[in-house]
N, C-alpha and C positions, 0 to 999 in steps of 0.2 A: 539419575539426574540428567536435563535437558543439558546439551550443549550448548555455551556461550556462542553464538555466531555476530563475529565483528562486520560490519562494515568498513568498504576500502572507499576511500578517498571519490574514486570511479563513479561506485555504486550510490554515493549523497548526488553526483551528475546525475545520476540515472533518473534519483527518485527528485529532482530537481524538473527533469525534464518531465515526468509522469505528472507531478502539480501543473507545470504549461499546459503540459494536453487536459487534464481535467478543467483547468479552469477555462481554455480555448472552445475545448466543447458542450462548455454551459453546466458541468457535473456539481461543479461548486463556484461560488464567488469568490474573486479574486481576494477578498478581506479572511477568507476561509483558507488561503495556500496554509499559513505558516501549522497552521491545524494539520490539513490533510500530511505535511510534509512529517509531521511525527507520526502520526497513523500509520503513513507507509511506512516508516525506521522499526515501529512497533511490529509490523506486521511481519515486514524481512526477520524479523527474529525470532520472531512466533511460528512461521511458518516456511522458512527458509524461498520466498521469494525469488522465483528465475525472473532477473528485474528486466532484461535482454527479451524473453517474450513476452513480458508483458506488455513492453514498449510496443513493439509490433500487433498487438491485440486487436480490434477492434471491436467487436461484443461482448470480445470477452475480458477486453480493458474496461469498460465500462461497469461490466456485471462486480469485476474486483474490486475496481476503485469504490462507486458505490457503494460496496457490500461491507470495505474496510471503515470506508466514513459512517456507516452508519451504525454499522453494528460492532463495533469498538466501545467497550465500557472504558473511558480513561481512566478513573478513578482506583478500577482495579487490573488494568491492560489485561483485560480478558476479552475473549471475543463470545458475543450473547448470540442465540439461535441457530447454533452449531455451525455458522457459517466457516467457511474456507475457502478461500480464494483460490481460483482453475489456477491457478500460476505459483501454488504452492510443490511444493520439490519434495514434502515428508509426505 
């Protein structure tokens, strides 16, 4: 069985800050944060998320964020097309 991985207080900053830069850099519209901000919650837990470089990323912030937004099944928080984001830790 997967490990529960919490979020700290910190890391809601982080992925706070990661919705500014996507929506800064035109990735999604700013009507779309409150969306992408669970995506990323979803994805740090799915995939243990190093939120620290991603921040710092720059092609390969974009390749993630994207690849989270898009290929994110909500309904059943699975991830479709075998995607994984470079700034996954498992």
């Amino acid at each position: 069985m997967k490990q529960e991985i919490q979020l700290t207080v910190d890391d809601y900053h982080k992925i706070t800050r990661l919705v500014g830069k996507a929506i800064d850099g035109g990735l999604i519209k700013p009507s779309q944060g409150r969306t992408l901000t669970m995506d990323i919650e979803f994805a740090c837990k799915e995939f243990n998320l190093d939120l620290d470089m991603l921040l710092k990323f720059d092609a390969t912030f974009y390749h993630d964020i994207s690849g989270i937004h898009r290929n994110i099944n909500r309904e059943t928080k699975e991830f479709k097309n075998c995607f994984v984001p470079r700034s996954a830790r498992q």
